[in-house]
Residue, then its C-alpha position, 0 to 999 in steps of 0.5 A: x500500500x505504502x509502495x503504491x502510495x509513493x509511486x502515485x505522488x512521483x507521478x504527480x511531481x513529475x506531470x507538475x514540472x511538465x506543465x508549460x510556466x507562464x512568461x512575462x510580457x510586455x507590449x507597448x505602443x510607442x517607446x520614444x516621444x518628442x514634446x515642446x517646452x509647453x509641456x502635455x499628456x501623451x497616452x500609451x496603450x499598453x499590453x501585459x499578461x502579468x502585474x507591472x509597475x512603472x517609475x519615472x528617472x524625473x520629477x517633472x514627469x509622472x506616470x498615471x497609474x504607476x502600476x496595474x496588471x493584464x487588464x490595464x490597456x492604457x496608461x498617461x504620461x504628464x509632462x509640466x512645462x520646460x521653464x529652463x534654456x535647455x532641453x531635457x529627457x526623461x525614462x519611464x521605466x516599467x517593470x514585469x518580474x525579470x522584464x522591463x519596458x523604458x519610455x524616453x521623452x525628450x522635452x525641447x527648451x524654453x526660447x530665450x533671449x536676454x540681455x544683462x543691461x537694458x537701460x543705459x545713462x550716458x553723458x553727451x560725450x562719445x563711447x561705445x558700449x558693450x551688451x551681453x546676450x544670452x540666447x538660444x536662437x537666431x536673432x536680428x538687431x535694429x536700432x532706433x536712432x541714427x546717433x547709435x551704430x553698430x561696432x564691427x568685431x572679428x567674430x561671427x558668432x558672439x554674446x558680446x556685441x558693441x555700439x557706438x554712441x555719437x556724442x549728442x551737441x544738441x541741448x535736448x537729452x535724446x532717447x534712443x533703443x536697440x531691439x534684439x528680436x528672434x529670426x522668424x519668431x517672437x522673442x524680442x529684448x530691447x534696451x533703452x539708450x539714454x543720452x545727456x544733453x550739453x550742460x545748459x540752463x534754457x527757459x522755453x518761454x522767456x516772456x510771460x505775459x499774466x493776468x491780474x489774478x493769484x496764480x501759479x506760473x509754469x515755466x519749462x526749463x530744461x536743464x542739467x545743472x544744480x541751478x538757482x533761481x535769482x528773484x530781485x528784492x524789489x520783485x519778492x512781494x509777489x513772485x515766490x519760488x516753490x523748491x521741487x527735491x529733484x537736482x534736475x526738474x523740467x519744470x519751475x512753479x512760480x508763485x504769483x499774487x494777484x495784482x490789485x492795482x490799477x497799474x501793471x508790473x514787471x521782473x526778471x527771473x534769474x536761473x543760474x548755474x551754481x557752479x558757473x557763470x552759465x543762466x538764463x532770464x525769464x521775464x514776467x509781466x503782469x496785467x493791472x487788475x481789470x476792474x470795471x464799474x457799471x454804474x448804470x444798468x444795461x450800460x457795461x456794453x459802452x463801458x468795454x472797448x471791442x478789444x477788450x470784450x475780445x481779450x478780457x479772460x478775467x475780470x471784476x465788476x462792480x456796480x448795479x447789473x441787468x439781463x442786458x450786461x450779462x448778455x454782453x458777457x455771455x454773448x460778446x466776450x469769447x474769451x472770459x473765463x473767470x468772473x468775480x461778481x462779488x460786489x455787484x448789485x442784480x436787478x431784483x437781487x436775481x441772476x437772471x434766467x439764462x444768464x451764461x446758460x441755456x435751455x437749448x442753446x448759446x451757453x457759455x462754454x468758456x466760463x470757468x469760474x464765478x463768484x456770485x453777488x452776495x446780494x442776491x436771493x434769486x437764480x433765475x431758470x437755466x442760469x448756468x445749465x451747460x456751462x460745461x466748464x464751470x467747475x470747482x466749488x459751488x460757493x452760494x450767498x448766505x441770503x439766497x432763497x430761491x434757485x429755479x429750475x435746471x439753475x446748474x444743471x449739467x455743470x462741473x462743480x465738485x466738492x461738498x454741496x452747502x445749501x444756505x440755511x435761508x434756503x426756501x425753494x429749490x426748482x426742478x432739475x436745479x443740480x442735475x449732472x454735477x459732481x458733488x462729493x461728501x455728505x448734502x444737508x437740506x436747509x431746515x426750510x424746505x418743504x419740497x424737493x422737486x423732480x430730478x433736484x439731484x438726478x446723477x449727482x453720482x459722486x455723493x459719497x457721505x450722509x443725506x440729511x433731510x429737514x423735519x419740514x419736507x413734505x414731498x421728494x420728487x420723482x428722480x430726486x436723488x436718483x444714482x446719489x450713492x449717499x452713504x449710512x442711514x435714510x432718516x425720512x421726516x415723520x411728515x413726509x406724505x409723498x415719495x415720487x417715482x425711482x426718487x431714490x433708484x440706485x441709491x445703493x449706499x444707504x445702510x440700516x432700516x428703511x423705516x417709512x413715516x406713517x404719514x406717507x401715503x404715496x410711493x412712486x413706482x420704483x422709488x427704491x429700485x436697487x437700494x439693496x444695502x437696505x437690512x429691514x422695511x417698515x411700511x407705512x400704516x396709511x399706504x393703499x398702493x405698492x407701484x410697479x418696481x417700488x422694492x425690486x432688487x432690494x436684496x439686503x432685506x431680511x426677516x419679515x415682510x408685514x404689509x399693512x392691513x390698509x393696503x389693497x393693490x401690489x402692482x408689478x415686480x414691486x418686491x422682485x429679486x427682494x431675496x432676503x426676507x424669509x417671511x412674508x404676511x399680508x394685510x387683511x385688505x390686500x385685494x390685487x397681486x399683479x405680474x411679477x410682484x414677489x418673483x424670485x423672493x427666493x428665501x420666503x418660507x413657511x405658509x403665505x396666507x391670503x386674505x378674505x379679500x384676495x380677489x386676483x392674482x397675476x401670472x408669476x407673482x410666486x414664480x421661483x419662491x421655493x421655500x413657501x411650503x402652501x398657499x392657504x386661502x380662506x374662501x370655501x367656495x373656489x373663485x373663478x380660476x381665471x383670476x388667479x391664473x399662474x399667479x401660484x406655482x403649478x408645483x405648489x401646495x394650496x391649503x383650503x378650508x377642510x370643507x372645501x377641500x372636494x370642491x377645490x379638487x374638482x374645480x377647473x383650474x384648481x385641481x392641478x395643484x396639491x390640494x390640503x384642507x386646514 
């Protein structure tokens, strides 16, 4: 037994060894790859009849996956960019027990071409200067300047490359650059070639003829020596140097006061080398004062000579003042830009209408500057509208009144906006289209701001405060106003006119609406969306169409009050951020649109007894609204709430009503649940 035993396990070992063992291979599609410095991926098909792994000689070059078996057909090679000058190779080596594959990939290099220097100072002097590149292409040379030429050398092929700098014997400092570009390709490195003039002191205007006015002179100098500026004694009361840091400058400010007599004045400037004997002269002349008095009304045209009317860019009246002188102004005197009116008298103490402006045509567009008469209570209609130079700071009587309207629309003013505090009345459109900054205070006076008061007065950046006095904000009042901080609305303001406050985006806090307004305008808020709360008044009837839209910053509860009755399109569209909404027991039409996209009201909405219509998507994309509840036990005719409520919602009716709603048409598309 034992002997048959043993006999039968030979033969096992013996078939064992027989069989035929398993060798290891390795297929691939492709071994050698060329990539550009760029960078890439390349894939590989790959073949094995075993497990296999595979390593990368480079860390910028990487295997995906790094390993498989007979089943893997793919594998993905990832090179990063070549960011160096030289080209560069890489094996991937894969490895099935005692066989291997290797994949070479030769990357190109990155194209450059450099230079050590690209920025040369030289004096006016003659020199050569060397330049170094470095570079792995083929490059041409071009120079800009005829002064700067190439130096020969023995070489054909060098880094090093040489140019000859003529020597500059003019007295402008000149520039001058010499591009180094690739042979058929992109690459470029320019250097910049700058060369002093001889050393000179040169004053471009040696003569400056001024007006009577305090001034700063500009005078051009070109120089490039440590220079001093000589004023003479007699000269120094008002002409004053204004020292700049640099050793060298292009430009001197001169100091000059106003010449308040009636008799012109000269100096002469010295600019002199501190070193030398080198200098140039600058000779100034300044103009007397022209002060005219009008000492009759209508009489200014025969006071002015028509050279005069023609040259005059400054000037002072005094006197008393009608529509007729400032016609000679407006109309005769091309060239008048700054104008002080501070002592003059108007007829009726009123800047008349039109006075440099216009409704449609023939403003002044020279007209810079104006200091009104302190006497004034009045500017008339259109006084200064398109004077579209007109600029710097608005500087209004302290016993003005009244401005009528478009007085300064569409001019330049800029800075801060002070209103007298005697201030009345302010006309329609009377700012619009300037560019006042910082905060604006109504005087305490003022019951009404009128339409497009500040329409685009986009510049306010700082508070609107508003008097406890007014009564009605116009439509466009303050439209684009980016004021800043909280909206304090007075507690007896009864009307807000339509988009008076449309992309008015600055205002933080609450917008708490008094009690006593019964109106507001469509659109009056549209983009306010820095507002964090709403609190609507007790008295209002009516939302207008985009009242709220785009009021995205509201959040919490919406409370409409019990004496509203009409919400008209879009008026909360796109109002995100309220998360509640309960309606008023008088609330009876929801037009189109009116809570579209209130993204973020949740819970159920109860619609009162008194709902009578609903418009087409005036829910649409409110996803957090759980139901609908309306209270009728007998279903209104569909067609008034037609697509005012989402297909897809749920509506909650009294549990007696529940059949009725399910059978109703219209009605019984939606989810219907009793309460």
């Amino acid at each position: 037994m034992k002997r048959n035993l043993l006999l039968l396990l030979s033969l096992c070992i013996v078939m064992l060894s027989c069989q035929e063992e398993t060798v290891p291979s390795i297929t691939v599609s492709q071994t050698e790859f060329t990539v550009s410095d760029a960078g890439g991926a390349k894939t590989i098909s790959i073949e094995s009849n075993t497990s296999w792994t595979a390593k990368s000689s480079a860390n910028w070059c990487t295997i995906t996956p790094s390993s498989g078996d007979a089943s893997t057909k793919t594998i993905t090679a990832k090179l990063t960019s070549n960011d160096t000058y030289a080209a560069r190779s890489c094996n991937i080596i894969i490895t099935a027990g005692s066989i291997s594959k290797t994949l070479t990939f030769n990357q190109e290099s990155n194209l450059g071409l450099l230079i050590t220097q690209d920025k040369y100072d030289l004096s006016n002097d003659a020199a050569t200067i060397e330049l170094e590149v470095k570079a792995n292409v083929e490059f041409d040379i071009a120079i800009s300047g005829d002064w700067i030429s190439q130096a020969t050398t023995r070489s054909l092929s060098t880094s090093k490359l040489s140019f000859d700098i003529a020597k500059n014997e003019s007295y402008d400092n000149r520039e001058g650059a010499i591009t180094i570009k690739q042979k058929n390709g992109t690459l470029t490195s320019t250097i910049k070639v700058f060369q002093s003039q001889e050393d000179a002191i040169i004053i471009s205007e040696k003569t400056e003829e001024l007006s009577s006015e305090n001034q700063i002179l500009k005078v051009e100098l070109k120089t490039n020596v440590d220079f001093e500026v000589i004023i003479p004694d007699d000269a120094k009361s008002w002409v004053s140097y204004t020292t700049t840091r640099a050793l060298r400058t292009e430009m001197l400010l001169l100091n000059i006061s106003e010449n308040v007599s009636d008799e012109s004045r000269t100096a002469e400037i010295f600019i002199k080398n501190k070193a030398t004997t080198l200098q140039d002269t600058l000779t100034i002349h300044q103009r007397a004062l022209n002060v005219f008095i009008v000492d009759k009304m209508g009489a200014l045209v025969t006071i002015l000579n028509q050279t005069q009317k023609d040259t005059i860019t400054i000037m002072k009246l005094k006197g008393e003042l009608n529509k007729d002188d400032f016609d000679v102004m407006k109309k005769q005197m091309p060239k008048l830009k700054h104008l002080d009116l501070s002592e003059v008298k108007c007829e009726d103490n009123r800047i008349p209408d039109e006075a440099f402006g216009a409704q449609y045509v023939y403003s002044n567009q020279n007209i810079q500057s104006i200091i009104l008469p302190i006497s004034i209570t009045t500017i008339g209609k259109y006084a200064f509208s398109k004077c579209y130079k007109l600029g710097g700071t608005l500087e209004l009587p302290v016993g003005l009144t009244m401005i009528e309207e478009y007085a300064f629309s569409n001019t330049g003013f800029s800075g801060p906006l002070t209103l007298p505090a005697g201030l009345t009345s302010i006309g329609k459109s009377a700012f619009v289209s300037n560019n006042f900054t910082g905060s604006l205070t109504l005087p305490d006076g003022l019951k009404t701001v009128a339409d497009d008061t500040f329409k685009l007065c986009s510049k306010f950046n700082g508070s609107l405060i508003l008097p406890e006095g007014l009564t009605s904000i116009g439509s466009n009042a303050f439209y684009e106003c980016k004021f800043t901080g909280s909206l304090d609305l007075p507690s007896g303001l009864t009307t807000i006119g339509e988009f008076a406050f449309e992309h008015c985006y600055g205002f933080t806090g609450t917008l708490n609406l008094p009690d006593g307004l019964t109106s507001i305008g469509a659109g009056a808020f549209t983009n306010c969306h820095n507002f964090i709360s709403l609190i609507l008044p007790s008295g209002l009837t009516t939302i207008k169409f985009q009242t709220f839209s785009a009021c995205s910053g509201f959040t919490g509860s919406l409370i409409l009050p019990d004496g509203l009755t009409m919400i008209e399109s879009n008026a909360f569209s796109d109002c995100s951020g309220f998360t509640k909404l309960e309606l008023g027991n008088s609330l009876n039409t929801i037009y189109n649109g009116a809570f579209i996209r209130c993204s973020n009201i949740s819970g159920v909405v109860v619609f009162p007894n008194s709902i009578s219509y609903i418009r087409n998507d005036a829910f649409r994309d409110c996803p957090k609204v759980d139901a609908f509840r309306f209270p009728h036990t007998t279903p209104s005719p569909y067609s008034n709430f037609e697509n005012g409520v989402p297909d897809n919602a749920t509506i909650q009716v009294p549990l007696s009503a529940v059949t009725l709603y399910q059978a109703a048409n219209g009605w019984k598309k939606y989810n219907i649940v009793g309460y």
